[in-house]
C-alpha positions in Angstrom: 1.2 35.9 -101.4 3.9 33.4 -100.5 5.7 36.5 -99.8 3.6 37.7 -97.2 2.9 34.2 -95.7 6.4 34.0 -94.9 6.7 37.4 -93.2 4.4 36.2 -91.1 5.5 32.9 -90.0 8.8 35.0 -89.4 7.3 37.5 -86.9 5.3 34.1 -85.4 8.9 32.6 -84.8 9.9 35.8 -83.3 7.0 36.7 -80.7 7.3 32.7 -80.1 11.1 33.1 -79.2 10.1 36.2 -77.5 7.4 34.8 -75.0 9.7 31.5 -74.5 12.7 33.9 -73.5 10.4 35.8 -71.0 9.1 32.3 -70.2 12.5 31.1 -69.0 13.7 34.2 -67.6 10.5 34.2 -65.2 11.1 30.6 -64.4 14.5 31.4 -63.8 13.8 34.4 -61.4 11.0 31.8 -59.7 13.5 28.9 -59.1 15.7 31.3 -57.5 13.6 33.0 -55.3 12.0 30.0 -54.3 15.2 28.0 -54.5 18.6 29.6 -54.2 18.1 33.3 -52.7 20.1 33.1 -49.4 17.7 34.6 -46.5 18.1 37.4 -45.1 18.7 36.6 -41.1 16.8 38.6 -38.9 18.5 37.6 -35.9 20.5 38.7 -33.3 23.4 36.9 -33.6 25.6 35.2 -37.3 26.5 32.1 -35.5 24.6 29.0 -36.5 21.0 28.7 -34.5 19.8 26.0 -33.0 16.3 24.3 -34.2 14.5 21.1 -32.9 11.9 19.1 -34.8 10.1 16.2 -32.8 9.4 13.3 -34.7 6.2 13.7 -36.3 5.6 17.3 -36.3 3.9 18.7 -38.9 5.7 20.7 -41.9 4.0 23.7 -40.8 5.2 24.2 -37.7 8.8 23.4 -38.9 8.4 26.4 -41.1 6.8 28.7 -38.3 10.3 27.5 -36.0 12.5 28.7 -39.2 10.8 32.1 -39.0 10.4 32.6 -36.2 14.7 32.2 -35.9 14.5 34.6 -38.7 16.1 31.8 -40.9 13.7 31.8 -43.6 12.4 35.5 -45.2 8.6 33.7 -46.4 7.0 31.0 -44.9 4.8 31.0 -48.0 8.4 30.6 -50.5 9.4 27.8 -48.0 6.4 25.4 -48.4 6.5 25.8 -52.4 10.0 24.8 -52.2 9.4 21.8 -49.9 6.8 21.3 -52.0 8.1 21.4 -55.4 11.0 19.2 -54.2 8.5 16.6 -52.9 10.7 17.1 -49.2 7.9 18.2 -47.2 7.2 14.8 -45.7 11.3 13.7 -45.5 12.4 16.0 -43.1 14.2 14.5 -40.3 13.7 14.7 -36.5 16.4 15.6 -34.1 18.5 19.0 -32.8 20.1 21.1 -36.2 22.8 23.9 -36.2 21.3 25.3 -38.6 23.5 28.7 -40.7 22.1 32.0 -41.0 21.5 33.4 -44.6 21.1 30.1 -46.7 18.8 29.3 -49.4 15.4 27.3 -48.6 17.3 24.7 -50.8 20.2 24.3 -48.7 18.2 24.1 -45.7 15.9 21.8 -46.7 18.9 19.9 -47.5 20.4 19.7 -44.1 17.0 18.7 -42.8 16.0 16.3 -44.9 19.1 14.4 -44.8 19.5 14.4 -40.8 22.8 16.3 -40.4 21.7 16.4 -36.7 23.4 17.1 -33.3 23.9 13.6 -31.5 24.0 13.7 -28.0 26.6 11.6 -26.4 24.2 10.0 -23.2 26.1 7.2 -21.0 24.0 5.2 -18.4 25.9 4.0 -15.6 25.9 0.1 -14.5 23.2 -0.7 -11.7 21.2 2.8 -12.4 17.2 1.9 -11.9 15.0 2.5 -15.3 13.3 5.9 -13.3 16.9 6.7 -13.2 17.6 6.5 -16.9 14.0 7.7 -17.6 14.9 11.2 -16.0 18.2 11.1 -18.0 17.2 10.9 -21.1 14.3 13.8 -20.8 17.1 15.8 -19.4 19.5 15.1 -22.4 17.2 14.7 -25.4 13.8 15.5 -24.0 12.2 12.7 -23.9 8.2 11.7 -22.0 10.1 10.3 -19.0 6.1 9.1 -18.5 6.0 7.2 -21.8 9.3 5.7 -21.4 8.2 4.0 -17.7 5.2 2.9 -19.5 7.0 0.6 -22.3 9.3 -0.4 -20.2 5.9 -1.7 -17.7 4.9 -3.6 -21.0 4.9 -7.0 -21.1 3.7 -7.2 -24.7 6.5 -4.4 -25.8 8.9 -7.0 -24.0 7.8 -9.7 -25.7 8.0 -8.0 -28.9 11.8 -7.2 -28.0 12.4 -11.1 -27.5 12.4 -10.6 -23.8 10.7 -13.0 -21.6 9.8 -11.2 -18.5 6.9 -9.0 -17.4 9.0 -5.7 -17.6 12.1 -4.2 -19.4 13.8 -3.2 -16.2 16.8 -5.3 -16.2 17.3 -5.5 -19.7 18.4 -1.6 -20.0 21.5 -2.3 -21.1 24.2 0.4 -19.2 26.6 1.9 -22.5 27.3 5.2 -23.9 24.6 6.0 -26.4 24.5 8.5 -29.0 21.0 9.8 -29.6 19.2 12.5 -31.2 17.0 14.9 -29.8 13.8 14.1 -30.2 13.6 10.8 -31.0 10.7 8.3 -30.0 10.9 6.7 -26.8 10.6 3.4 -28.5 13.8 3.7 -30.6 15.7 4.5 -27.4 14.5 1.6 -25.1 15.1 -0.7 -28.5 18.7 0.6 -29.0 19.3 0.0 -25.2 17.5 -4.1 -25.2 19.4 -4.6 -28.4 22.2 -3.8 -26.6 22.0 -6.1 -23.9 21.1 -9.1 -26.7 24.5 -8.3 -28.2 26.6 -8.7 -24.6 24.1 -11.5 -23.2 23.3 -13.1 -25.6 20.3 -16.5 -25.5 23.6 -19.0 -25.6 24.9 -18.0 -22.4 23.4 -20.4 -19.9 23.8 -20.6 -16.6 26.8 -22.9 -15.5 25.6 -24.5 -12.2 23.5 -27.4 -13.5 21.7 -27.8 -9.3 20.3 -24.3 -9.2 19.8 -24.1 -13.7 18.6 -20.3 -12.9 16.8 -19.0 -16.3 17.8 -16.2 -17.9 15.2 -13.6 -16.2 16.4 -15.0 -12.7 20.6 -15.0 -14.1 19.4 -11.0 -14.6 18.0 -11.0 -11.2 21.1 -12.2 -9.6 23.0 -9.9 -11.6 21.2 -6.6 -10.3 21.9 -8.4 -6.9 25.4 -8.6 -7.5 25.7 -4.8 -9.5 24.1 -3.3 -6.5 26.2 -4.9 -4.0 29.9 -4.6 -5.6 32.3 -2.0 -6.1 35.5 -4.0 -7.0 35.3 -6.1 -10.3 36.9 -9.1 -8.9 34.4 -9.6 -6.0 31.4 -10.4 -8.9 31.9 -13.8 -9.2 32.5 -14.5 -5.4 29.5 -12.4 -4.8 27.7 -15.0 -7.7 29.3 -18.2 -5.8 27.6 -16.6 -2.1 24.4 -15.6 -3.2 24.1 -19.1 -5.1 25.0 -21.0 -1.7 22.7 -19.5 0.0 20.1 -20.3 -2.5 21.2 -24.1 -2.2 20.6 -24.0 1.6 17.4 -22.8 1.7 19.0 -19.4 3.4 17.6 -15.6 3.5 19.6 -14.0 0.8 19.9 -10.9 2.9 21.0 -8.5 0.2 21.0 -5.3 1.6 20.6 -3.6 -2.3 17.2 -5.3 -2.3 16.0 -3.1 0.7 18.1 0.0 -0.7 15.6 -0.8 -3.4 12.1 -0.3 -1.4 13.2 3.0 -0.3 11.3 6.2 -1.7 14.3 8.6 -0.5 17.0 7.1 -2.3 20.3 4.6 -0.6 21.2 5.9 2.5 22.3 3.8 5.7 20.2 0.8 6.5 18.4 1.0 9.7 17.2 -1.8 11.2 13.2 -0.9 10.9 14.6 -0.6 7.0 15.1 -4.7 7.2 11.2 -5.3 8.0 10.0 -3.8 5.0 7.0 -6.2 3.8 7.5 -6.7 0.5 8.7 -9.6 -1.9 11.5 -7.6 -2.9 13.2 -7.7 0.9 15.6 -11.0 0.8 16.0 -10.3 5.2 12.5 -11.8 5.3 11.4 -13.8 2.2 13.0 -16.5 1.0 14.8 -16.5 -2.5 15.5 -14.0 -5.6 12.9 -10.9 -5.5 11.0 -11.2 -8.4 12.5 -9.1 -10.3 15.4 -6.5 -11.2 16.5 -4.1 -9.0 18.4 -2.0 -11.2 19.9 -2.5 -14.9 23.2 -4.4 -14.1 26.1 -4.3 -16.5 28.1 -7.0 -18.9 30.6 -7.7 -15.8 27.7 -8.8 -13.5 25.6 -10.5 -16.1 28.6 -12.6 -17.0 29.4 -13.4 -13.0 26.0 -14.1 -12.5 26.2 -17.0 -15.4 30.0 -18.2 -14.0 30.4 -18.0 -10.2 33.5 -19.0 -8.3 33.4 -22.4 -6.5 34.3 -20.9 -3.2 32.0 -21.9 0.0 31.4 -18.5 1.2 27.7 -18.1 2.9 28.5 -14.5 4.3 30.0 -11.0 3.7 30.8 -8.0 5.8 31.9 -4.9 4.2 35.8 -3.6 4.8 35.1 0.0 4.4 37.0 0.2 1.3 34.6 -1.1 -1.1 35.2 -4.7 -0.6 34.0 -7.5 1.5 35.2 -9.8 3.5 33.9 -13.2 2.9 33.5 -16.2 5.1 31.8 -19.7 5.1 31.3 -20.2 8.9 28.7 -17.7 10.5 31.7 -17.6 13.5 34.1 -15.9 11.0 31.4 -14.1 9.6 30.9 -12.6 13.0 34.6 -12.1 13.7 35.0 -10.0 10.2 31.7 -7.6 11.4 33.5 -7.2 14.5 36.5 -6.0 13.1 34.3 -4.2 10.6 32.5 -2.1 13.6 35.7 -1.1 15.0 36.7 0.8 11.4 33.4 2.3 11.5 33.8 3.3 15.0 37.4 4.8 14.2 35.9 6.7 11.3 33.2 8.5 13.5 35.6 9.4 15.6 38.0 11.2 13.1 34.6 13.0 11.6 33.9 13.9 15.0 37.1 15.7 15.2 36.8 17.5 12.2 
């Protein structure tokens, strides 16, 4: 009896080692297939293809995008892997190079820890937020609608610690590097928190008679972006604009009316200069209220520290500088001189 009681547990043992050996070996085949079988690419082309995921999407449709790029053989061996791995809901927005004929392991991999394509985006100084708006949907595909809407949000602006009705202003110009895909939010952050950084609450404006806030120190800055070309002019610009301020004088800024026109800068006519709107400084009195474009770190800084220089008045050379004078006399006596060039100039275009 004992005899036969242990000849059984011994072919127990054995079917029981038997079923856990085909046990593992099935698990083993599953992990790889669903794993750690490279796919088969179906494409064109062995380079590396290019996949975009916008923030939010579904896993779904990130699986239909793989297949479709004939990255992934089964849609079906995808989502158990995703699933298994608990990386379904980790996978990271933005532009991927992704390899043909890897596993669903190694891709998920690469998606779910972001080794995306940055896009190198630089924003010029004194650029207008509709400007950078059309940029950034061109680069990294952004709703160019969405973006002018935030930046039209007082409360959004408030919630960024800025103190004015809109964002435009506080755009700060800089190369970026940004994903594709990303929220409209993070970009218009990244860009604010910029301008915090390089103009910052401590800087205050250094002429105690005018004590311009910092909103109207921005103002003056677009002013002063929009109107120079050479870096050392800023603060003379700064010192000019202020005098005028003091005096009770028309800032007549011809950026501000560049700034009311649909079309885009051009030459000014003089119909241009009787443009109603608060925004022209030929007819009212004072800083417009508000931006006119998104001025850089050298401006913002002139705007805070002017010159002491008397100048009330400047005539362009031609050459991208001014000349500056504090009598209206020598103020006519430089546009003279300035006609002259100009006249010189059609001339030699004429002959060409």
């Amino acid at each position: 009896m004992m005899e036969v009681r242990a000849k059984r547990n011994k072919k127990w043992r054995r079917n029981l080692l038997l079923i856990l050996t085909i046990l593992l070996v099935w698990i083993a085949l599953a992990i790889y297939w669903i794993f750690l079988k490279p796919n088969q690419f179906t494409g064109t082309t062995n380079s590396a293809v290019e996949i975009k995921i916008k923030s939010g999407v579904e896993f779904n449709e990130v699986a239909d995008q793989l297949h479709q790029k004939g990255l992934i053989d089964s849609r079906l061996l995808f989502g158990l892997a995703a699933k298994i791995s608990r990386t379904a809901n980790q996978i990271k927005a933005g532009k991927y190079q992704v390899a043909t004929n890897l596993s669903n392991w190694e891709i998920l991999n690469q998606l779910t820890r972001g080794k995306v394509h940055l896009e190198r985006i630089t924003i010029p100084e004194g650029r207008t937020y509709e400007y950078i708006a059309s940029l950034l949907q061109k680069q990294i595909e952004i709703d160019s609608a969405r973006f002018a809407a935030l930046v039209h949000d007082s409360s959004f602006a408030h919630e960024l610690g800025i103190k004015a009705p809109t964002l435009n202003g506080y755009l700060f110009p800089d190369t970026y590097f940004f994903t594709w895909g990303m929220r409209t939010e993070q970009c218009i952050r990244a860009m604010v928190q910029q301008f915090n950084t390089n103009f910052p609450d401590t800087i205050q404006d250094q002429d105690p008679e005018l004590g311009l806030t910092r909103h109207e120190l921005v103002i003056l800055a677009s002013l002063i972006e929009g109107e120079v070309q050479i870096d050392s002019e800023r603060t003379l610009v700064s010192a000019l604009y202020r005098n005028r301020l003091k005096r009770g004088m028309l800032l007549q800024s011809c950026p501000t009316v560049q700034y009311l026109l649909p079309e885009g800068p051009r030459r000014l006519l003089n119909k241009d200069l009787e443009i109603d709107s608060p925004y022209n400084t030929y007819i009212y009195p004072g800083l417009p209220p508000g931006p006119i474009n998104n001025p850089g770190k050298k401006s913002l800084l002139a705007a805070a520290y002017p010159e002491e220089v008397p100048y009330l008045y400047m005539v362009a050379r031609g050459d991208g500088g001014h000349t500056f004078s504090s009598s209206h006399s020598g103020h006519l006596s430089a546009k003279r001189k300035f006609d002259v060039y100009r006249r010189q100039v059609n001339r030699e275009k004429r002959r060409k």
